[in-house]
N, C-alpha and C positions, 0 to 999 in steps of 0.2 A: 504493500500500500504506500508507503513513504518512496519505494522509489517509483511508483507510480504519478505522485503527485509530483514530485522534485524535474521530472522528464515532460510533465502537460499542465505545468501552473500557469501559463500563462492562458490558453484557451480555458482554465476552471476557471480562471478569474474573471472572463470576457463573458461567462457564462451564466456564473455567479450575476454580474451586474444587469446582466439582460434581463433573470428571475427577479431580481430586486425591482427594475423599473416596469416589469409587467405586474406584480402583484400589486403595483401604487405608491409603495413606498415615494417619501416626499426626494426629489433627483437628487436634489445639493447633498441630502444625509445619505442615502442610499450610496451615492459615488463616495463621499467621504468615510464610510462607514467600510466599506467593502475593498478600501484601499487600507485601509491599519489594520482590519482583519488577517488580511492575507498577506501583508509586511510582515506581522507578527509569525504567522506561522512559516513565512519564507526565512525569516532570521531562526524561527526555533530547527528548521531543517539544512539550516546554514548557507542558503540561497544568496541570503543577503544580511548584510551587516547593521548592526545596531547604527551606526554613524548614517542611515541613511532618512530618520528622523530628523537630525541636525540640518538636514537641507530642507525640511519642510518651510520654516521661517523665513526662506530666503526665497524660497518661490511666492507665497503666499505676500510679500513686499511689493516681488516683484508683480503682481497683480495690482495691489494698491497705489503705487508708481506709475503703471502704462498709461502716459498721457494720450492715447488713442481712445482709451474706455471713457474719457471724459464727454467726448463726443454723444453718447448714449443720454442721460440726464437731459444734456443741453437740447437734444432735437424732440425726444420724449416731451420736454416740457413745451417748446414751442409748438409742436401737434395740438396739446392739450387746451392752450392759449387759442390757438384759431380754432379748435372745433368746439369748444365752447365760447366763444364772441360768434359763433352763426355768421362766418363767411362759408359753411358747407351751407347753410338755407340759399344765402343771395345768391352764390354760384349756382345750386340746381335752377332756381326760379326763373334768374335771366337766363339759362342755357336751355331751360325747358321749353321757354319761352322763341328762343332764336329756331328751336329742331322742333318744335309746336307743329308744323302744318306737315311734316313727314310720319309717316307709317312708323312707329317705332322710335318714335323724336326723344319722348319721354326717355328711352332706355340709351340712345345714344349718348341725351345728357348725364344719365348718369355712368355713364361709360368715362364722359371724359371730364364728371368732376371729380370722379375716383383718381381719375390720371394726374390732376392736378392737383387735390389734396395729398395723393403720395409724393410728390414733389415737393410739397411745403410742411408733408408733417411727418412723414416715417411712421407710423402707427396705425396697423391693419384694423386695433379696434373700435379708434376714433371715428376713421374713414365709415365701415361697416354699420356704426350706434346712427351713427350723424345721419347718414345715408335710409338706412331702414325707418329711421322715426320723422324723418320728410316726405322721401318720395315713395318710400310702399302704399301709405294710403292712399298716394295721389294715381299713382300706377293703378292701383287696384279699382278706385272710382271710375277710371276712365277706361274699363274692360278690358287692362292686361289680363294674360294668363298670367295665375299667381305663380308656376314653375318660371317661367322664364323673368317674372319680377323678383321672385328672390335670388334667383341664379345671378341675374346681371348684377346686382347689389351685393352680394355674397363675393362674387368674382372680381370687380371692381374695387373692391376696397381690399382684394390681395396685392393688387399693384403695387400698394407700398412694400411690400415685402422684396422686390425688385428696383424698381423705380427709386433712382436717389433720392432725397437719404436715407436709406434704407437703413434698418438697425441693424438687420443681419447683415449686412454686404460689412456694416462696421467691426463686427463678431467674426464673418469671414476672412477679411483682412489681417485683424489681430491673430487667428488660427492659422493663416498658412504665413504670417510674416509678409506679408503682401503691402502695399502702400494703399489707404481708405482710396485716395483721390485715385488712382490708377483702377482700385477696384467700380469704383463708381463711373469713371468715363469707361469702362467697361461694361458696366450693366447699363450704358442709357441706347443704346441700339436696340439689345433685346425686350427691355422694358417697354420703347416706342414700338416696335412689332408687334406686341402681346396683347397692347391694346390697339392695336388696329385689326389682331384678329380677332376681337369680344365684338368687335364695329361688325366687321363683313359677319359674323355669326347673324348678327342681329337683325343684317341685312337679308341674311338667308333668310332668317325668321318670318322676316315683313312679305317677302315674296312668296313664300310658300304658304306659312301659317297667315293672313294678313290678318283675319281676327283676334289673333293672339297678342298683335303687336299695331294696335287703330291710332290715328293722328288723334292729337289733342282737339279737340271740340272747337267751333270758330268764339265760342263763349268764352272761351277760359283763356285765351288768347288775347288776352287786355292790352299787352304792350305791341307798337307797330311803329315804321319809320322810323323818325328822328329819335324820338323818346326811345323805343328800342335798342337804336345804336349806342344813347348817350349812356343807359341803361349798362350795356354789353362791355363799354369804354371803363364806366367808374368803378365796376363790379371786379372785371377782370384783369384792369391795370395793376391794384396792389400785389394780390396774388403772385402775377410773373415778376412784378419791381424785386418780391419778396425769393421768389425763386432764383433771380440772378443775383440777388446778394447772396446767397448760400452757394448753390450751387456754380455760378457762374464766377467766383472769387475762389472757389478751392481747382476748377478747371483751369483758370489763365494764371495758378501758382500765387494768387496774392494771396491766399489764406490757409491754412492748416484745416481738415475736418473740423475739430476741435474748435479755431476758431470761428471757420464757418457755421457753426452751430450754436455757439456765441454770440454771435451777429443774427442769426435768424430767430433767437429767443429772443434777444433784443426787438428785433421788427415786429414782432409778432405782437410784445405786450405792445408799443405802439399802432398798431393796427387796431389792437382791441380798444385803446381809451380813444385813439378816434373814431372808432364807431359808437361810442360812449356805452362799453360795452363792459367797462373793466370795474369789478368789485372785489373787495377783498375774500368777500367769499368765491368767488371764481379762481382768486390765483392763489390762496387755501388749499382749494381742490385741488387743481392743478398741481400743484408743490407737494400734496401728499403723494397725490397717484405717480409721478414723478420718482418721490422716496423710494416706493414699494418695490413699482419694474425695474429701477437701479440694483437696490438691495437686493431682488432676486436674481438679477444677472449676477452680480458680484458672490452670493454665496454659490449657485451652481459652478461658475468658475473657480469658484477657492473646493470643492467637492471634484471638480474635475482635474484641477490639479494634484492633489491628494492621490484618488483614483491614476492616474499617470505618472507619479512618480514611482509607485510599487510597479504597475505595470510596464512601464521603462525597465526598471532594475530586472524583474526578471525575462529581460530582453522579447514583451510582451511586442515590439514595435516590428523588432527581427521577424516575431511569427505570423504575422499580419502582411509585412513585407514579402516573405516567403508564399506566403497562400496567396496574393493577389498578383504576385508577376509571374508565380507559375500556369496560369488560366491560359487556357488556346483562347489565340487572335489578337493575343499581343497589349497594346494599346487598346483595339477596338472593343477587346473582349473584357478588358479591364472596366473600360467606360460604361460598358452595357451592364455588368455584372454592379458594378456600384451605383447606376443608376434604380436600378432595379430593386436594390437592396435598402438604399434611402427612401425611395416611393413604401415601400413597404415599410418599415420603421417610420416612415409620418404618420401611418396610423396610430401607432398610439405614443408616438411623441412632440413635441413642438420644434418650430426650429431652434431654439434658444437649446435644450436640450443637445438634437441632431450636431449643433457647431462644436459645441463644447464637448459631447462626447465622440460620435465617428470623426468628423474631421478630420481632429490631430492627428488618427491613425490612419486618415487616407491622404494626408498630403504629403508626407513621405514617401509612398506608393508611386504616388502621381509623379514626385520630383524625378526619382531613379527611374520610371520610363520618360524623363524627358518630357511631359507637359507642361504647359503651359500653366503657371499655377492659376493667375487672373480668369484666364477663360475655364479652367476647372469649378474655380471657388462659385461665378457667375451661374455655370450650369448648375452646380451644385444650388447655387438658392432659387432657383427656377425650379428643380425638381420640389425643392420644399415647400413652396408654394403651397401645393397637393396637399400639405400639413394641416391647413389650415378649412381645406377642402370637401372633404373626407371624413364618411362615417369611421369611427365609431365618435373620434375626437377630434373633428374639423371647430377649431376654436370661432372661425368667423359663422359657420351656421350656429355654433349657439349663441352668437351676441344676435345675429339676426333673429333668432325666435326667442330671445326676451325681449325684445321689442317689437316683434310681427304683432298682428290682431290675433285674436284666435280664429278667425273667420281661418287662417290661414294653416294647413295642416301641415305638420313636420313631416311627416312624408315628401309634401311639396317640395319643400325647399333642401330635402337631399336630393329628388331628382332633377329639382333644377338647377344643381350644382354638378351634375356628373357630366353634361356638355363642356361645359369650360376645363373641369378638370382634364379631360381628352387632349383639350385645348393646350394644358400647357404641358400633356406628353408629348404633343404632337411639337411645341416649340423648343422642348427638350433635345428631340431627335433633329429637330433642324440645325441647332446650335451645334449638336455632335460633326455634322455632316459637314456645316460653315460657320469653321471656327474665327471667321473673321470677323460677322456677326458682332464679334466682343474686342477680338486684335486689334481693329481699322482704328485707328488713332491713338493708339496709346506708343508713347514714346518707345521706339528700340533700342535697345542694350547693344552698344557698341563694343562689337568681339575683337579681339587683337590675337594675332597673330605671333605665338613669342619667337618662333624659329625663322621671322621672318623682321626684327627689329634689328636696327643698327645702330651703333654707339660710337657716333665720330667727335674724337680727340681731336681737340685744335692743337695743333704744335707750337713749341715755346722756345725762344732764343733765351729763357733767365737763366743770367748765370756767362752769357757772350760777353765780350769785352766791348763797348761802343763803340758802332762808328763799321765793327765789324762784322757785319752780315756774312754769313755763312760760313765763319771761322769754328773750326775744331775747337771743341770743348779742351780742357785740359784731362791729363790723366784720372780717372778718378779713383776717390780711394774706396773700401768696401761696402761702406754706406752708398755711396752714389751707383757704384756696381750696382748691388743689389735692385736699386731702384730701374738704373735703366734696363732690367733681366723684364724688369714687371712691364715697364713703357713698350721693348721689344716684342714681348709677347703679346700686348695687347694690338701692339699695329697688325702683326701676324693673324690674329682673331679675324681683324677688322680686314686684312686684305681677302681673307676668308669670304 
């Protein structure tokens, strides 16, 4: 038995933690729990050594330090700020308004103010509350199908999970060592595609189903012309002002995520007192719920590092490495095999979980074949997406059915999530296929050649007598020997 454990502790361990996080057990304690357990008995089998405790404080610092994580807080809070100050009401209203006289106009706006609150808030639940407790009733008054009303709603408010500033692209980055900004001009190609295929779905919709998806009524149509436009102008200008201060200052290098996110908490509480929107009990709220998703990222990742340094020690990384680069088809089959296996683990965990625990042990996989880590980490939160999607624990169907009517059955709104979900396998396999997709603009890594570098010596008269150019040295003594043995050699290299 003991040498059976000392020969496969690292797959018990991986095993171990999978039981733990299927029975429920809370993740941060679970991983932290199931990492001293099995240190302890890897020291008592002499695996590992007691001094490997002593590195726990140094990792657990090093957490507390990563000025990368501070980005989280800061965009968190600013989400929280615009969707409670009701710039998600004025954006569906006027947009619903502008796509009003089209078949389906309702679901495009809210197609694209999901796309737009992902861009100014990062927070799938905001987008999701905000969305469901406006336009489902409105959707549903005006004889949508309730499938395809919670679906587009459900769907639309995963874009921030993609779509800059994304938390997770921030949690991506900091797991494979990656840079936030690179990861984020990374994900805004795939993120703009994603929601231009929820558009053409919706457009299938209107042409096929047309009753499922009917124009807004000429009644409910109040804004026209000029008012419309000035309407479309004052609504939608803060919004993108607000979007190129974030995202548009960490892309042309004037900003750090971090401080990007700084800056758009900042816009954001000024947004809210000029829409005279701001209370103390608003930014209260705000600053708790803020605390909490911090707090919770910060203990999963102090339980994940725990969990990974036992599983490091007993070269738990090597056996993960080994089982995924020995799979037929190389690269292709790697990709396939880990996409598959992440779709599957969204069911029953979130992405916050997914980064913190598989990640670390797939981006080393990733590295030794040679991928690309940016376009890995990208696919990778695209597949997560599903996370959110998906019975049994698709987090955004349940914020939509504690605010759906009950007119509306849970049933509904799983199936009218399984088209989109399709949707982002289907944007999965694309990104596999065109990996530029994510590549096309991001700075390249300038490779050098070392067998092919020269090192030219200027030559030196110090030491000639003046006046005389190209006079013989004098004899020299050991010292200067020596020296010129070095100078000879080197010219010899160089005529090389």
């Amino acid at each position: 038995m003991t040498e059976f454990l000392i020969n496969n502790m690292a797959p018990i361990i991986f095993a171990s933690m999978v039981v733990f996080l299927l029975v429920g057990f809370p993740v941060a304690f679970a991983l932290a729990a199931n990492g001293i357990f099995f240190a302890l008995i890897g020291i008592e089998l002499g695996l590992l050594g007691p001094q490997l405790f002593q590195a726990l404080p140094d990792r657990i610092f090093g957490i507390m330090s990563n000025d990368t994580l501070l980005a989280i807080p800061f965009f968190t809070f600013m989400g929280l700020i615009l969707e409670r100050s009701g710039m998600a009401e004025d954006l569906l209203d006027t947009i619903g308004q502008l796509f009003g006289p089209l078949r389906g106009g309702l679901a495009f706006a809210v197609i694209l103010v999901g796309a737009l609150l992902a861009a100014t808030t990062g927070v799938v639940a905001a987008s999701v509350i905000s969305m469901g407790l406006i336009s489902l009733p409105i959707m549903l008054r005006y004889g949508y199908d309730s499938k395809l009303a919670t679906g587009v709603i459900a769907a639309s408010g995963t874009l921030a999970q993609i779509i800059p500033p994304s938390l997770v692209l921030i949690v991506m980055a900091d797991q494979l060592g990656k840079s936030v900004g690179d990861m984020y001009a990374g994900a805004f190609i795939p993120g703009l595609t994603l929601t231009a295929f929820y558009l053409g779905y919706v457009v299938l919709v209107a042409i096929f189903k047309p009753r499922w998806a009917p124009a807004l009524p000429l009644a409910a149509r109040t804004l026209r012309g000029a008012r419309l436009l000035l309407r479309v102008l004052t609504t939608l200008l803060p919004p993108l002002l607000l979007i190129f201060l974030v995202l548009g200052t960490i892309f042309l290098g004037i900003a750090t995520p971090t401080e990007g996110g700084a800056m758009g908490a900042t816009g954001a509480l000024i947004m809210a007192l000029a829409r005279q929107r701001m209370s103390w009990k608003l930014l209260r709220q705000a600053m708790d719920s803020t605390a909490k998703l911090t707090t919770f990222v910060v203990f999963i990742l102090v339980g994940a590092r725990v969990f990974s340094l036992t599983f490091y020690g007993v070269d738990g990384h090597r056996w993960v490495e080994h089982l995924l680069t020995g799979l037929p088809g190389g690269e292709i089959g790697f990709l396939i095999v880990v996409n598959i296996l992440v779709f599957l683990l969204a069911f029953f965990l979130d992405f916050f979980e997914l980064s913190f625990i598989v990640v670390p042990l797939l981006g080393p996989v990733a590295q030794a074949l040679d991928i690309d880590l940016i376009w890995f980490g990208v696919l990778l939160a695209v597949n997560m997406q599903t996370s959110f999607m998906h019975p049994p624990f698709g987090f955004a169907l349940f914020y939509l059915r504690s605010v759906a009517p009950a007119s509306v059955k849970t049933t509904d709104i799983y199936w009218g999530a399984i088209p989109f979900v399709c949707i982002q396998i289907i944007m999965v396999a694309i990104l596999i296929v065109f990996p530029e997709l994510v590549t096309f603009g991001l700075a390249k890594e300038v490779e050098f050649d070392i067998d092919k570098v020269q090192i030219d010596m200027p030559t030196s008269d110090y030491g000639a007598p003046p006046g005389a150019d190209g006079a013989k040295a004098p004899a020299p003594d050991a010292g200067d020997a020596a020296t010129r043995a070095i100078q000879d050699a080197m010219i010899e290299d160089q005529a090389r």
